[in-house]
C-alpha positions as CSV (number, residue, x, y, z in Angstrom):
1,X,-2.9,22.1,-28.6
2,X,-1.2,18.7,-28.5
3,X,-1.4,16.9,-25.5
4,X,2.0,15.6,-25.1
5,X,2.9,14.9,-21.2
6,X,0.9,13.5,-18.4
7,X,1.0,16.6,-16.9
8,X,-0.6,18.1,-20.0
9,X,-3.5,15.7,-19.8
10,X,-4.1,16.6,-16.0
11,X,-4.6,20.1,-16.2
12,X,-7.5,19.4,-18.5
13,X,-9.5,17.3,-16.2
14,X,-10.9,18.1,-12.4
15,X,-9.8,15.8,-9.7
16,X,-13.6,14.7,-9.4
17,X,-13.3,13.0,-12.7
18,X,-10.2,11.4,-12.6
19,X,-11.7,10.1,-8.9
20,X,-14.6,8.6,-10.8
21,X,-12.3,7.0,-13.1
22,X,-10.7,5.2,-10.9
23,X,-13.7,4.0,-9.4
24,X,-16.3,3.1,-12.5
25,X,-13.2,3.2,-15.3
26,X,-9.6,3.3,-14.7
27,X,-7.1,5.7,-14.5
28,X,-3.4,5.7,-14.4
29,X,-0.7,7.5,-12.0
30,X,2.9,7.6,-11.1
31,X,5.2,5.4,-8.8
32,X,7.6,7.8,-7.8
33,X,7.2,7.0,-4.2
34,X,7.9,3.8,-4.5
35,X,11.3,2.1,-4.1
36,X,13.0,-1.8,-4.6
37,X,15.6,-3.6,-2.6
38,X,17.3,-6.3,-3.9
39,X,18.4,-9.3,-2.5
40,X,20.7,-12.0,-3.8
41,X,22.9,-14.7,-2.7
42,X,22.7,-18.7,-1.7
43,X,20.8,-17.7,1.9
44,X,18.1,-15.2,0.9
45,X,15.3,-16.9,1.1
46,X,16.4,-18.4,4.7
47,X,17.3,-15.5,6.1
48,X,14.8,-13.1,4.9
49,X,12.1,-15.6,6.4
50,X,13.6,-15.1,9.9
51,X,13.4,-11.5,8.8
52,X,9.7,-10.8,8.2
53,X,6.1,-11.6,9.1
54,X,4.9,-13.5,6.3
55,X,6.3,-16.8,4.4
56,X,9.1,-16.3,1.9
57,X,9.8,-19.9,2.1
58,X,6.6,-20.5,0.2
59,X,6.4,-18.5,-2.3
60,X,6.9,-19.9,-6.2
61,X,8.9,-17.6,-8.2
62,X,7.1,-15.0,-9.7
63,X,4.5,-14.5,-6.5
64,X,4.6,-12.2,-3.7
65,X,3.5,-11.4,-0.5
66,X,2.7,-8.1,1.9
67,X,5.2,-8.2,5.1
68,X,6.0,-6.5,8.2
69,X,9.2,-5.8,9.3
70,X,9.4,-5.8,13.4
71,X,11.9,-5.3,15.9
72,X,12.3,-7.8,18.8
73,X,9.6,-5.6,20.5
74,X,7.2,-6.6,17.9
75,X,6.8,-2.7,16.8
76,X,6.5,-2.4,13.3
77,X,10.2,-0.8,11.5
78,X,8.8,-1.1,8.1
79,X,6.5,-2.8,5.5
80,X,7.4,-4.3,2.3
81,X,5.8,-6.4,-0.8
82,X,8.3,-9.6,-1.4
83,X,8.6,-11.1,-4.8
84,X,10.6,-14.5,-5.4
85,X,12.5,-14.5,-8.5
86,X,14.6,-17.2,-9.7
87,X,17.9,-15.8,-8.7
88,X,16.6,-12.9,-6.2
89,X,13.9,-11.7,-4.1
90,X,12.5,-8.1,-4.8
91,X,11.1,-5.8,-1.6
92,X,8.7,-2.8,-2.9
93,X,8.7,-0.2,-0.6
94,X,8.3,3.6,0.1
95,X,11.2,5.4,-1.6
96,X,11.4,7.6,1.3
97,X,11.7,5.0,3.9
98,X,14.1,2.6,1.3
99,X,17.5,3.6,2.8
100,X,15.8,3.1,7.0
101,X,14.7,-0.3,5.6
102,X,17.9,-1.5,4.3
103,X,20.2,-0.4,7.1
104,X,17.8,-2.5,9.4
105,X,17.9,-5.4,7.6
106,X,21.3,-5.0,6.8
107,X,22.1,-5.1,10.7
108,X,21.3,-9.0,10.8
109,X,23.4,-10.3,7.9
110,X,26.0,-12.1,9.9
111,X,27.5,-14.9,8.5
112,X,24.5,-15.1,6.0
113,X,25.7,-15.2,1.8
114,X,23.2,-12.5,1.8
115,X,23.7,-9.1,-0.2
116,X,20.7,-6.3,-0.2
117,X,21.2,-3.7,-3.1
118,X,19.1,-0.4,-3.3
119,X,17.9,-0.8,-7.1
120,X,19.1,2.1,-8.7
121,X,18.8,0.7,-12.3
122,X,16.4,2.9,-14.8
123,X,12.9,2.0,-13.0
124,X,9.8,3.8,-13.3
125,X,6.4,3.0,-12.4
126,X,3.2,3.3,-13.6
127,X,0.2,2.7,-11.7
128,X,-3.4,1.8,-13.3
129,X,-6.2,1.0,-11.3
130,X,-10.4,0.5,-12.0
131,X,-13.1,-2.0,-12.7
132,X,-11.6,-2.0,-16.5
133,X,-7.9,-1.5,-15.9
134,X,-7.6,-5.3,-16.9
135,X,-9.2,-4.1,-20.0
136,X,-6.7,-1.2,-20.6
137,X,-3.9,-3.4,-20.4
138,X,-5.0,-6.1,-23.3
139,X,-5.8,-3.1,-25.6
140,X,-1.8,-2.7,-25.1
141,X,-1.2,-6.5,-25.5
142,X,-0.1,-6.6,-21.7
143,X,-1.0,-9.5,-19.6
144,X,-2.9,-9.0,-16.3
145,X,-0.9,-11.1,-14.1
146,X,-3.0,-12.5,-10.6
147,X,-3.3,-10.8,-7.2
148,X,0.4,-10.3,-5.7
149,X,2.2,-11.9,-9.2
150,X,5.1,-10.3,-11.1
151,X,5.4,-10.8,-14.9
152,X,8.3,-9.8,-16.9
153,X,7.7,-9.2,-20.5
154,X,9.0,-7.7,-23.8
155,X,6.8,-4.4,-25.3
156,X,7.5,-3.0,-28.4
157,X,11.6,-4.8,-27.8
158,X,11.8,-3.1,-23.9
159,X,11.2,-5.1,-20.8
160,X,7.9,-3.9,-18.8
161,X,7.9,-6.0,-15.6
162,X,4.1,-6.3,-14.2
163,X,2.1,-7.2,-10.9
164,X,-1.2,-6.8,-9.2
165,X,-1.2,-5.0,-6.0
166,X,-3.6,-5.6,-3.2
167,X,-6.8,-4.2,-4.3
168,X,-9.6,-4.2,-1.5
169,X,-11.5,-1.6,-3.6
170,X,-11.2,-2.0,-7.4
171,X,-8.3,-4.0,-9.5
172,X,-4.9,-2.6,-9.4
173,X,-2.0,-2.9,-11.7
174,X,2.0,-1.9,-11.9
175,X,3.7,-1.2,-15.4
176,X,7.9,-0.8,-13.9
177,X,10.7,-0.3,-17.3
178,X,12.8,2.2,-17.9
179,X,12.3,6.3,-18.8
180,X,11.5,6.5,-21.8
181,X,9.4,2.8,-22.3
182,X,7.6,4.5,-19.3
183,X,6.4,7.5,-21.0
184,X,5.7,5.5,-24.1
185,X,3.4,3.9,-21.5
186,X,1.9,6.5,-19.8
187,X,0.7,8.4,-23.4
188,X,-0.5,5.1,-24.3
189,X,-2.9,4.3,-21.6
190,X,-4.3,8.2,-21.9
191,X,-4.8,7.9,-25.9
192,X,-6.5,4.5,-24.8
193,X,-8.8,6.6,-22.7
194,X,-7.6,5.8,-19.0
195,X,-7.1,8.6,-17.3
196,X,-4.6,10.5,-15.8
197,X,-4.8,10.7,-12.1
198,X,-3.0,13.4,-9.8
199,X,-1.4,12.1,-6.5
200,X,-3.9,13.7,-4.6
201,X,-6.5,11.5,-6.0
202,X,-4.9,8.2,-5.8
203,X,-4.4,9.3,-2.3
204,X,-8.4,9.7,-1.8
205,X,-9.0,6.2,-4.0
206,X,-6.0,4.8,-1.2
207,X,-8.3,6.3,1.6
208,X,-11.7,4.5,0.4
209,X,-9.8,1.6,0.5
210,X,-8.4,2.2,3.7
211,X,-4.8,1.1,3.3
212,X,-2.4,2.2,5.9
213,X,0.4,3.6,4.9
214,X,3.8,3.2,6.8
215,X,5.1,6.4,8.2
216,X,1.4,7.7,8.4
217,X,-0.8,5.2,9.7
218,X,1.7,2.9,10.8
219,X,3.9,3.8,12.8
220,X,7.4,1.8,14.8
221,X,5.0,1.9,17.9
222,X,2.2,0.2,16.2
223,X,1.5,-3.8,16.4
224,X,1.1,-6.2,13.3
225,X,-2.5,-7.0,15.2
226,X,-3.5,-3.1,15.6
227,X,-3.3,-2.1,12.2
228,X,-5.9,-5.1,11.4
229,X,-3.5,-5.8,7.9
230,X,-3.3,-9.6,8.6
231,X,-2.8,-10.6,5.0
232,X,0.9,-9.6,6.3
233,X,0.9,-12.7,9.1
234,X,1.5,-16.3,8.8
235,X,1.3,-18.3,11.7
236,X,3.0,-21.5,10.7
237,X,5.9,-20.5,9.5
238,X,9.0,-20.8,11.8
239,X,10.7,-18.0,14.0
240,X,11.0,-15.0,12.9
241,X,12.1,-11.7,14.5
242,X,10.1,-10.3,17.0
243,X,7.5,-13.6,16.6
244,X,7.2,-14.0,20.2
245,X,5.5,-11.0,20.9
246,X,2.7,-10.9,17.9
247,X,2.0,-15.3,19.0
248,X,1.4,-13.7,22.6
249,X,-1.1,-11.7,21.4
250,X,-2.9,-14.3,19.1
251,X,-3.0,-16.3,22.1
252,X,-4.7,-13.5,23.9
253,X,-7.2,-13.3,21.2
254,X,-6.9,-9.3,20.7
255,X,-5.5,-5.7,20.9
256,X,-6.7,-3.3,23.0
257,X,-6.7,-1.2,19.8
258,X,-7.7,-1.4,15.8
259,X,-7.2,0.2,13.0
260,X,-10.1,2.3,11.4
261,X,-12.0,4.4,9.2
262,X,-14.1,7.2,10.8
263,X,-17.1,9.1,8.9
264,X,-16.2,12.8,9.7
265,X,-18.9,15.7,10.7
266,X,-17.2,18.9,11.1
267,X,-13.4,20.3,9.6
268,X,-11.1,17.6,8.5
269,X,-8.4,17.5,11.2
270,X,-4.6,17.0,11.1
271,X,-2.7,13.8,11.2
272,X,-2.4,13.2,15.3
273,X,-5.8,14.9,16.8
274,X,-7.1,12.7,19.3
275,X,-10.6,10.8,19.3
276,X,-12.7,10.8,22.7
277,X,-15.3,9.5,23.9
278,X,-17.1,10.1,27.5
279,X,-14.0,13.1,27.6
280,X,-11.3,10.1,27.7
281,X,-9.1,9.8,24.7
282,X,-10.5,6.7,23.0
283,X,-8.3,7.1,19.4
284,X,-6.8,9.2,17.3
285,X,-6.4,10.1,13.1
286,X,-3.9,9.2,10.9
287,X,-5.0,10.3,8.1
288,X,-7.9,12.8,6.8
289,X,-9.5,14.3,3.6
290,X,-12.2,15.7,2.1
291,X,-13.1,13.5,-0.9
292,X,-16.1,14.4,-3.7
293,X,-17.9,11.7,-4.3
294,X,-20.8,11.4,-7.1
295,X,-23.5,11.6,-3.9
296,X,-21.6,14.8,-2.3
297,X,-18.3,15.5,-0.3
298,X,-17.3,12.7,2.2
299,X,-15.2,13.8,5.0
300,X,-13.2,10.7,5.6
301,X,-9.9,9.5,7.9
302,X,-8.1,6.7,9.0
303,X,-6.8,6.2,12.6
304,X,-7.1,4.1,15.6
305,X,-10.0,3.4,18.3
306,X,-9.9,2.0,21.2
307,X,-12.2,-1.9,20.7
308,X,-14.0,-1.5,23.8
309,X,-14.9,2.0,22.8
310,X,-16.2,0.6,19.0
311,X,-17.3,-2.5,20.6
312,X,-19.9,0.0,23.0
313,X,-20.9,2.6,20.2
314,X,-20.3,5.6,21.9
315,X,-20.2,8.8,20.5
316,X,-17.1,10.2,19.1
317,X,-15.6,13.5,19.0
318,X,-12.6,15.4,18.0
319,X,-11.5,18.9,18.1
320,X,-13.5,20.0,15.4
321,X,-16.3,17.8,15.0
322,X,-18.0,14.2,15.6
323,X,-16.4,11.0,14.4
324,X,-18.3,7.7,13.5
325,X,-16.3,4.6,12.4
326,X,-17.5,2.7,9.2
327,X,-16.3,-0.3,8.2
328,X,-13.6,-0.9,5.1
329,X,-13.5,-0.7,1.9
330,X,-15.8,2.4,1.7
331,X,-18.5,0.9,-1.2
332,X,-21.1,2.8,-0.9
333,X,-19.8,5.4,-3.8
């Protein structure tokens, strides 16, 4: 039988082994969850500065940066990836939260030459991550752009626009053109050998590396300073909404919470089940799998702790079992 779709070339391998490809290999996945804003006129870069945590001011076209977007509260309404362009900046975020995102920003564009558009040109993505993604890539004469740089180049006569992504764990890339170039992708990387990966497994690979993910882990009652991502905060960069609130906290020095990952012994729990310690609630999960591993099955989550109660190492528990926080990335693998 010819193997003819990515689907095709999942069935015939078990989630373990596209798991260890993307830890000792590479393997590739979709982007469908993922979503772009555009944003164009003479004020962009202005306004969008005073919009999010991090500096856009600062970035050289073709470079990007992880953000926050708070409300004057400081709570978190959303999280985005900024590139600069030379005529427009592009936000990546979660396709499911794309339309919230743009009616909040869209709220302070008051006498700003500022226009967001939802992209809804012929854009797919194609994730590959592993120690020899980099390696993948050249075999398909594709460059491997920096950490957090966009490259837009011609393959085989289409346009393929590439960036590296925050990889804590192993090296990732993005492969974004249209449909078809996509698939022409997709095939090309398998035949390569790098192999297809199903969602559930770049969500395991996404828990080893212990990214939050907005609308899981983050939520719009969570602090920039609680979910312990401060790649996403610059502190010299001018106002910015909700500023005043995460510089009060700097100048406190801390949180009363952080964001963690917690070893698991016992049944993996749903999203929300609370941590406790000394039978006070000290925490709670976000997030929680059972991942196989090469050494066994590691019962993982990501969630919240109290830092007096990490701070004291005292025993955890949760409705089902005992919790023990590790630190982040998990290596040991």
């Amino acid at each position: 039988m010819t193997l003819t779709t990515q689907a095709d070339i999942l069935a015939t391998q078990p989630a373990e082994a596209q798991l260890q490809a993307l830890l000792h290999h590479a393997g590739n996945f979709s982007l469908n969850d993922l979503g772009w804003i555009r944003i164009t006129g003479e004020d962009r870069v202005r306004w969008l500065n005073g919009m999010v945590t991090n500096s856009i001011q600062d970035l050289a076209p073709g470079l990007g940066c992880f953000n926050f977007i708070l409300n004057a509260q400081g709570r978190i309404q959303g999280t985005a990836y900024a590139f600069a362009r030379p005529d427009d900046i592009l936000l990546q975020t979660s396709r499911a939260h794309l339309a919230g995102l743009i009616a909040t920003l869209d709220r302070f564009i008051i006498m700003d030459d500022v226009e967001l558009t939802g992209d809804t040109t012929d854009r797919t993505g194609i994730g590959i991550a592993g120690p020899e993604a980099a390696s993948f890539l050249k075999q398909l004469g594709l460059p491997t752009p920096s950490s957090l740089a966009l490259e837009t180049i011609s393959w085989h006569g289409a346009e393929v626009t590439l960036l590296a992504t925050h990889s804590p764990l192993v090296p990732r890339f993005e492969l974004w053109a249209n449909a078809a170039t996509a698939e022409s992708l997709t095939l090309a990387l398998a035949t390569a050998g790098a192999e297809p990966c199903a969602p559930e497994v770049v969500e395991w690979l996404r828990l080893l590396e212990g990214t939050p993910r907005y609308g899981t882990d983050i939520r719009d009652k969570e602090l920039p300073q609680e979910t312990a991502q401060t790649q996403a905060l610059h502190f010299n960069k001018g106002c910015y909404l909700g500023q005043e609130i995460v510089e009060r906290i700097r100048s406190r020095g801390n949180v009363h919470r952080t964001f963690t990952a917690y070893r698991l012994e016992g049944s993996i729990p749903p999203a929300g089940t609370v941590i406790e310690a000394e039978a006070k609630s000290v925490g709670e999960i976000t997030s929680a799998a059972a991942i196989p591993l090469s050494s066994g099955t590691l019962h993982l989550a990501l969630g919240y702790i109290r830092r007096e109660a990490l701070d004291r190492a005292v025993p955890l528990t949760y409705a089902g079992g005992e919790a023990h926080p590790v630190p982040l990335p998990i290596r040991d693998l």
